[in-house]
N, C-alpha and C positions, 0 to 999 in steps of 0.2 A: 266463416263459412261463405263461401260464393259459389250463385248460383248456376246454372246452364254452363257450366264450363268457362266461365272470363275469369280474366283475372281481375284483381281486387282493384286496381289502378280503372281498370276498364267499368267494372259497377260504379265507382265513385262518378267518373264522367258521366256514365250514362243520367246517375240520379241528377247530377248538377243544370245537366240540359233539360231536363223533365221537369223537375223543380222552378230554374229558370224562368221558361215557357208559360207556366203557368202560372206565376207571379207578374210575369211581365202582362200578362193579357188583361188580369183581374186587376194591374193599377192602372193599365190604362183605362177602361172600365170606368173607373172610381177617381181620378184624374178628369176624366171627361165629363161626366159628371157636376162634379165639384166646379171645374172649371164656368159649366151652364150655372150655376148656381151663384156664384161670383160675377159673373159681368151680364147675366141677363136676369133673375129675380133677383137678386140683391143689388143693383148695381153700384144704388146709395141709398142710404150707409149701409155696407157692407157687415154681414156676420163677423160677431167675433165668439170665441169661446166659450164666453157668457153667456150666450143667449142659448135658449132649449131649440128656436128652428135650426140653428147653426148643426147640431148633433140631430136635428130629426131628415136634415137633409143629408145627413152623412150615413145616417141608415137607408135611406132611398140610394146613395152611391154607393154600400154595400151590393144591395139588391142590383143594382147595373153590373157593378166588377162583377157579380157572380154570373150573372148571364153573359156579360164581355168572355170571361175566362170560361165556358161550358164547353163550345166549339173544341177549343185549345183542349181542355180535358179531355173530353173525348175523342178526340185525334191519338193522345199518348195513350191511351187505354187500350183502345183497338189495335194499336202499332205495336203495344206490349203484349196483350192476348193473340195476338196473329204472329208471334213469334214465340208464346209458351204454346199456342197448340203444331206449331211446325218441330218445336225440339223437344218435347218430350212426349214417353206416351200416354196414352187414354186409360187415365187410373177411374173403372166401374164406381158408382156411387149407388146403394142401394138403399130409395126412398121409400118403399113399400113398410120399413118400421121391422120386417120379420129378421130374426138372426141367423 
């Protein structure tokens, strides 16, 4: 099934770029990070896998990648909602609970 009228060739590109994007921003993120982490608090001896700061500071460069990638997410969100409210129409939602 594909949606808004493209063809199937067309959704796979669009997911791959959206996808993309937002991997790319969240390792940069987490890369940058990690990288501060390596040559400026660890600088000697350096983290190795062993050690529990090595993994408490890779949950700290989660927390970066997530904030790096947010921008980038919400960019594709807004660019995908700004083109499901221009091509289809406004299907009523009735919150009130009553049937």
């Amino acid at each position: 099934m594909v949606a808004l009228g493209c063809t199937q060739h067309q959704a796979i590109v669009a997911a791959i770029n959206a996808v993309t994007l937002s991997i790319i921003a969240f390792q940069v993120g987490m890369y940058a990070f990690m990288a501060f982490t390596y040559f400026v608090l660890f600088p000697s001896p350096h983290l190795d896998a062993f050690d529990p700061r090595c993994w408490f500071m890779m949950q700290i460069a989660m927390i970066c990648a997530f904030a790096a990638s947010f921008p980038m997410n919400r960019r594709l969100i807004r660019a995908a909602s700004k083109k499901l409210w221009n091509q289809s129409p406004v299907i009523p939602i009735d919150l009130s609970g009553s049937s």
